[in-house]
C-alpha positions as CSV (number, residue, x, y, z in Angstrom):
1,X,0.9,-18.1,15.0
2,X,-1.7,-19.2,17.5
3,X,-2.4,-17.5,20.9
4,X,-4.5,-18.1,24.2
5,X,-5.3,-15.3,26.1
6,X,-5.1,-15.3,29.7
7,X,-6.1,-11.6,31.3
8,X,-5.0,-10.0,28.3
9,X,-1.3,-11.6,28.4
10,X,-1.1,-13.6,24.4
11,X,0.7,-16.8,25.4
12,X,2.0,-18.2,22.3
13,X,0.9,-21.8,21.9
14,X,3.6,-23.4,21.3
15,X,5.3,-26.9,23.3
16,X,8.5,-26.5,24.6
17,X,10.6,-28.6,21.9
18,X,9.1,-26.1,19.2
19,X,9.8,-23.3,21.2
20,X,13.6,-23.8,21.5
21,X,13.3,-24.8,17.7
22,X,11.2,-21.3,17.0
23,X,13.9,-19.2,18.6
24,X,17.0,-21.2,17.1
25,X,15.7,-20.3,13.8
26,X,15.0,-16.8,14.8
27,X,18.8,-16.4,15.9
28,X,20.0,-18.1,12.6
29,X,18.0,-15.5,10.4
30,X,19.3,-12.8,12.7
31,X,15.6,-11.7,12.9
32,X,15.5,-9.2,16.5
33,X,13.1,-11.4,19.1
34,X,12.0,-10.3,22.5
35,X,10.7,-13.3,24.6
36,X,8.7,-13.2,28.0
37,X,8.5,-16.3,30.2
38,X,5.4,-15.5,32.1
39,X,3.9,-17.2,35.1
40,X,0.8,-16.4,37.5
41,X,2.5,-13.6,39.2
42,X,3.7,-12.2,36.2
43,X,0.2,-12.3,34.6
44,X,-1.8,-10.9,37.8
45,X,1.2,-7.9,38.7
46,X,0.4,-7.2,34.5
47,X,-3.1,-6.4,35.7
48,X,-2.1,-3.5,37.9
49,X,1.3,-2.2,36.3
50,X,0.8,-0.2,33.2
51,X,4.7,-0.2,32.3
52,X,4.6,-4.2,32.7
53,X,1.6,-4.3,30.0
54,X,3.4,-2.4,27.7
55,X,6.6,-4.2,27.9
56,X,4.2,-7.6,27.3
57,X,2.6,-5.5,24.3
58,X,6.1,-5.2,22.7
59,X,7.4,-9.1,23.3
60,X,7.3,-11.0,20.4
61,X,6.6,-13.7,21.8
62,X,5.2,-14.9,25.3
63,X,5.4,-18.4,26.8
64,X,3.6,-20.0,29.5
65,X,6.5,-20.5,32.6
66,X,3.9,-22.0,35.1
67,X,1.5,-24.8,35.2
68,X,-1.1,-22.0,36.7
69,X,-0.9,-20.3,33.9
70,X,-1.7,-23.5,31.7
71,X,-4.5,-24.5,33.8
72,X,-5.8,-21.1,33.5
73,X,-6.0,-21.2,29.7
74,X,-7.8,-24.4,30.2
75,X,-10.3,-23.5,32.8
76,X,-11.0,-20.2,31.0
77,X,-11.7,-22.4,27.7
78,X,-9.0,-22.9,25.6
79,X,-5.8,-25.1,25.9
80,X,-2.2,-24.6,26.1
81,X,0.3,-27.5,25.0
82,X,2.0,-27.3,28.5
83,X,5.0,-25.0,30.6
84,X,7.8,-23.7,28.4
85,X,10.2,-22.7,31.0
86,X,12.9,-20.0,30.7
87,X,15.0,-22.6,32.1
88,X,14.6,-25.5,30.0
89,X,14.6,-23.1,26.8
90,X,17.7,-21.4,27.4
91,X,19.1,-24.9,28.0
92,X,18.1,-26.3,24.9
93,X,19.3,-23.0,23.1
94,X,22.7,-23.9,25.1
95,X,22.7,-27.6,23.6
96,X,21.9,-26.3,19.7
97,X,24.4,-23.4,20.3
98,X,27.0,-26.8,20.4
99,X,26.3,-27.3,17.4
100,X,26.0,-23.7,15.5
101,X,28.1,-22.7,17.1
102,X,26.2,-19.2,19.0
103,X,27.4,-16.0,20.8
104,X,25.8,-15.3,23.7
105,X,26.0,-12.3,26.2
106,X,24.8,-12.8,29.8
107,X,23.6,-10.0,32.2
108,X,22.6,-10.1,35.7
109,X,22.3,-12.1,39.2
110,X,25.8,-11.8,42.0
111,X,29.3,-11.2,40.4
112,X,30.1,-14.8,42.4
113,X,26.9,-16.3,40.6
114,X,27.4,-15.3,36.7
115,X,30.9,-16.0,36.9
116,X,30.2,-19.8,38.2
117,X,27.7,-19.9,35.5
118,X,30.3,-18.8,32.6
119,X,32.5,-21.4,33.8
120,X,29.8,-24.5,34.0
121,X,28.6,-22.9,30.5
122,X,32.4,-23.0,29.2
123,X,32.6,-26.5,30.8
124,X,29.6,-28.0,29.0
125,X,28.9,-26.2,25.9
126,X,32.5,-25.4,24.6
127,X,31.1,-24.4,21.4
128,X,28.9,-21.7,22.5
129,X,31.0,-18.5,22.7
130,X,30.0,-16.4,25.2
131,X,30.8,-12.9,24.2
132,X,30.4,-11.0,27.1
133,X,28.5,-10.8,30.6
134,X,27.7,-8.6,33.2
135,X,26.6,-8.8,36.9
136,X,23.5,-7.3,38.1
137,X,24.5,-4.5,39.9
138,X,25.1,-1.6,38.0
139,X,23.6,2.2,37.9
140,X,21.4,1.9,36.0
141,X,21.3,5.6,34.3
142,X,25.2,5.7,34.2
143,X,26.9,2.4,31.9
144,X,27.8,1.0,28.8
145,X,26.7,-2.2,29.1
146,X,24.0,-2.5,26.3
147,X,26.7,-0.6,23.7
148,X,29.3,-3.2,24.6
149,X,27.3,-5.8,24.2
150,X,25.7,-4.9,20.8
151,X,29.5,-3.9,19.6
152,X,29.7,-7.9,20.2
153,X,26.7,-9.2,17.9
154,X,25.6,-12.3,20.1
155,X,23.0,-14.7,18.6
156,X,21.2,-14.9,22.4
157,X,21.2,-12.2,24.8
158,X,20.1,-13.6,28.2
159,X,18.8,-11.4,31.2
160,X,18.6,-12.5,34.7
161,X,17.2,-9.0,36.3
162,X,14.2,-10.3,38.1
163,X,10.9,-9.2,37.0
164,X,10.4,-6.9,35.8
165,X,13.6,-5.2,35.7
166,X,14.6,-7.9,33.2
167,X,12.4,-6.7,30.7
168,X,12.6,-3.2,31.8
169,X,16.0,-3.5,30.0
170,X,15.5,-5.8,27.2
171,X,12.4,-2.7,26.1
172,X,14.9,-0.1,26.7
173,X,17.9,-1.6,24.9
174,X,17.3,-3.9,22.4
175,X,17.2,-1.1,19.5
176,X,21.0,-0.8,19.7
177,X,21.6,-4.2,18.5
178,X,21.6,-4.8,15.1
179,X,20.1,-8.6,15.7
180,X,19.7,-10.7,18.6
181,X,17.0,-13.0,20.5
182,X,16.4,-11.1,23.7
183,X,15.2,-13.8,26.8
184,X,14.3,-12.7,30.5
185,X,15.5,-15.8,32.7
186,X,14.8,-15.5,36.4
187,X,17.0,-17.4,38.2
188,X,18.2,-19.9,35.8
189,X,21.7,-18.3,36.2
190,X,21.7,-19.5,39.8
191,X,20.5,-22.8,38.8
192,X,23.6,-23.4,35.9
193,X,25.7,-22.0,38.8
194,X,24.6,-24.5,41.3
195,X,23.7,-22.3,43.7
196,X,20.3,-23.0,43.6
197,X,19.0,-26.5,43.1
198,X,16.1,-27.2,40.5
199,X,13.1,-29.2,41.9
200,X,13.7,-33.0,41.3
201,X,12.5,-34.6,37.9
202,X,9.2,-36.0,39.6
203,X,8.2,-32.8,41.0
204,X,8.5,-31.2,37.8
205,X,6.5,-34.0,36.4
206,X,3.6,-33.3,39.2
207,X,3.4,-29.7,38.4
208,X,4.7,-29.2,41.9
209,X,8.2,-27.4,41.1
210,X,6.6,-24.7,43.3
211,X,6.4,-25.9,46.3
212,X,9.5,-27.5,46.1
213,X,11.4,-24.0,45.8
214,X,9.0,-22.8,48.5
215,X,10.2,-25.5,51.2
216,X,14.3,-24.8,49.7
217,X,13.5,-21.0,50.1
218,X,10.6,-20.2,52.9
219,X,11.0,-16.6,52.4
220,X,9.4,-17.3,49.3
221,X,5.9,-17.3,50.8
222,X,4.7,-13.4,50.2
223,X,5.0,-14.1,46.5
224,X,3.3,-17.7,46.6
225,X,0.5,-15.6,48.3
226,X,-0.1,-14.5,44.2
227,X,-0.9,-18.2,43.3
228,X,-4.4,-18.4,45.1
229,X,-5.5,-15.0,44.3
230,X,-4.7,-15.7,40.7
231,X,-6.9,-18.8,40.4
232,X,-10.2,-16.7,42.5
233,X,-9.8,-14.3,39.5
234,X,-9.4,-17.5,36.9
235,X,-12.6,-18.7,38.3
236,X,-14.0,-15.6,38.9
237,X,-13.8,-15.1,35.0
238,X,-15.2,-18.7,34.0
239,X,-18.1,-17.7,36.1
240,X,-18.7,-14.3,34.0
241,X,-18.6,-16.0,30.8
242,X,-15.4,-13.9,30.3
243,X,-13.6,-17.0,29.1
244,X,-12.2,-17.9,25.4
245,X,-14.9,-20.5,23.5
246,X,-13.6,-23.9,22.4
């Protein structure tokens, strides 16, 4: 399959439709998948953290979650289809699990949060059985949780850890499952929950989802500091030739 490299991170090239369709397939062939949903600050902190690359070097596959990250691939010379969201691609997995019928185990954010989200999932997608979850807090050198939840054989293992504690697991526990598409998801638990609100249709459609969640959440701003600094190096890198040729 195709990729466009953006500072050495292999973003699959791919629309977001295909995407969910990719990964539904993968989970009906039972075939192991480990999925990244990358954006700017995930791509820059990759520059600096060795562990981070290597977890990127194991994904199977890595999606663009950020409209900076498809305007980098274009700037730096070749072109992305658009942002495949962790959101809207474990949504979409959500609506086909309806119909197939998945399992699915869920792991992380508040106890208050993921148990709101089992409900709402329950509520709208009867048909998906949800096998198991977790909340986030847990030691992390002393539990059972990945053994549980490979005893349970879901189709879709979702991880809402933050980054990149998220993948940090997903690397260091997806050998005990026999099958399994492996997703880190961010926030999208808070989201399903309704604790969080998503950014309005239009500002998704403006490529402004950002600063939407910047104005809900102002303690935001440290990490938004990442968004400028990754498009000085995006330039920096079209001016050094160091782009991909079209």
């Amino acid at each position: 399959m195709k990729h466009v490299n953006v500072m050495d991170v292999p973003f699959l090239h791919i629309d977001q439709q295909h995407f969910i369709e990719l990964l539904t397939t993968r989970a009906e062939q039972k075939e192991k998948t480990f999925v990244i949903t990358a954006n700017p600050e995930i791509v820059m902190r990759s520059t600096e953290d060795a562990t981070l690359k290597q977890y990127i070097k194991e994904a199977t596959y890595i999606c663009a979650d950020g409209i900076g990250v498809v305007k980098a691939a274009s700037i730096l010379g070749e072109d992305l289809p658009g942002r495949v969201t962790g959101y809207d691609t474990m949504i979409g997995l959500l609506e086909n699990g309806q119909q197939k019928r998945f399992k699915i185990y869920l792991l992380g954010a508040a106890k208050e949060t993921i148990e709101k989200t089992v409900a709402n999932i329950h509520r709208d997608y009867p048909n998906v059985e949800i096998v198991g979850y977790h909340d986030g807090f847990f030691d992390w050198n002393n539990n059972t949780i990945a053994e549980e939840a490979a005893a349970l054989e879901p189709d879709f293992i979702f991880v809402a850890l933050g980054v990149p504690r998220q993948e940090k697991w997903i690397f260091e526990n997806k050998d005990k499952f026999s099958h399994g598409v492996f997703m880190g998801i961010g926030g999208s638990f808070d989201v399903i929950a309704g604790t969080v609100q998503r950014a309005p249709e239009i500002w998704q459609k403006l490529n402004v989802e950002w600063l939407y969640r910047l104005a809900k959440q102002p303690s935001r701003w440290k990490r938004m500091l990442v968004l400028p600094q990754f498009a000085l190096k995006v330039f920096g890198m079209k001016l050094k030739g160091q782009g991909n040729k079209k």
